[in-house]
C-alpha positions, 0 to 999 in steps of 0.5 A: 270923682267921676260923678262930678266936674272936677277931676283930681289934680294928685293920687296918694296911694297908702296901705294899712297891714293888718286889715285883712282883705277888708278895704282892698283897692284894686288898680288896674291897667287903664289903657288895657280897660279901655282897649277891652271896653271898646270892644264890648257893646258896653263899651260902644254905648259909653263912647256914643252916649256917656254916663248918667250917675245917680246918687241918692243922698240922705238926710242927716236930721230925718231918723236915726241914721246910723253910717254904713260902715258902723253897721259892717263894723257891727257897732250900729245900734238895733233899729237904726236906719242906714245910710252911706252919705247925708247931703249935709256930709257931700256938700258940706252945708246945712243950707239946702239952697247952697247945696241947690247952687251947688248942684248948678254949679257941676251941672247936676240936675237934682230933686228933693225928696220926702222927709229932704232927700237929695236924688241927683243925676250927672250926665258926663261923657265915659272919656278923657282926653288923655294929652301924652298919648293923644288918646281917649281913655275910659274914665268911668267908675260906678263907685259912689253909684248906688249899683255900687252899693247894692249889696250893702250890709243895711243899704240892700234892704233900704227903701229908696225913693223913685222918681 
């Protein structure tokens, strides 16, 4: 939840045998990462100027959508155009002015665009303050980003819109 103002209050982590290497989740040492990120130039441009998250958000009632993970399931049908998530799912409306209110509310800029899709942008620092340890620690992820869906079975050949 990154791209966003609220922050988790609680994980839950759970593992499913039998699913191949199919869903993997990788953990990994935080303290660690931020220690390396700060020594990359990367690292240093997060720390001096945060993080702008892009998201580009469908619309369910324009096309025949068909969800991401039916296409790498194999189970989409032929001629259907794919999409990771409709704005109606992300902010639970079907009203375009609460999901507007919505975007104020975390401090998002946003756009609509042809045939209703949503762009939005969140600026946020790559940091949180970490109370224990009285450090900074990166709290970043490009998950949820569209460079994070990139290579998608249907999404890597999917004609976005700019502006």
């Amino acid at each position: 939840m990154t791209q966003v103002r609220l922050s988790t209050e609680a994980l839950v982590f759970s593992m499913v045998e039998g699913i191949g290497s199919r869903g993997a989740c990788w953990l990994s040492d935080s303290l660690k990462v931020t220690q390396e990120m700060n020594k990359t130039t990367l690292g240093q441009k997060i720390q001096q100027h945060g993080i702008c998250y892009i998201r580009n958000f469908t619309n369910r009632n324009r096309g025949d959508w068909c969800e991401w993970k039916g296409m790498t399931a194999g189970t989409s049908l032929p001629g259907q155009d794919v999409y990771y998530n409709h704005w109606q799912q992300a902010f639970g409306t079907e009203d375009m002015k609460v999901v507007e209110e919505k975007c104020r509310q975390q401090e998002m800029e946003f756009h609509w665009g042809p045939n209703d899709l949503l762009r939005t942008k969140f600026f946020t620092g790559g940091y949180e303050y970490f109370p224990p340890m009285d450090k900074n620690v990166l709290y970043a992820s490009i998950s949820e980003h569209g460079t994070w869906f990139d290579t998608h079975i249907g999404l890597k050949d999917l004609q976005l819109w700019v502006k």
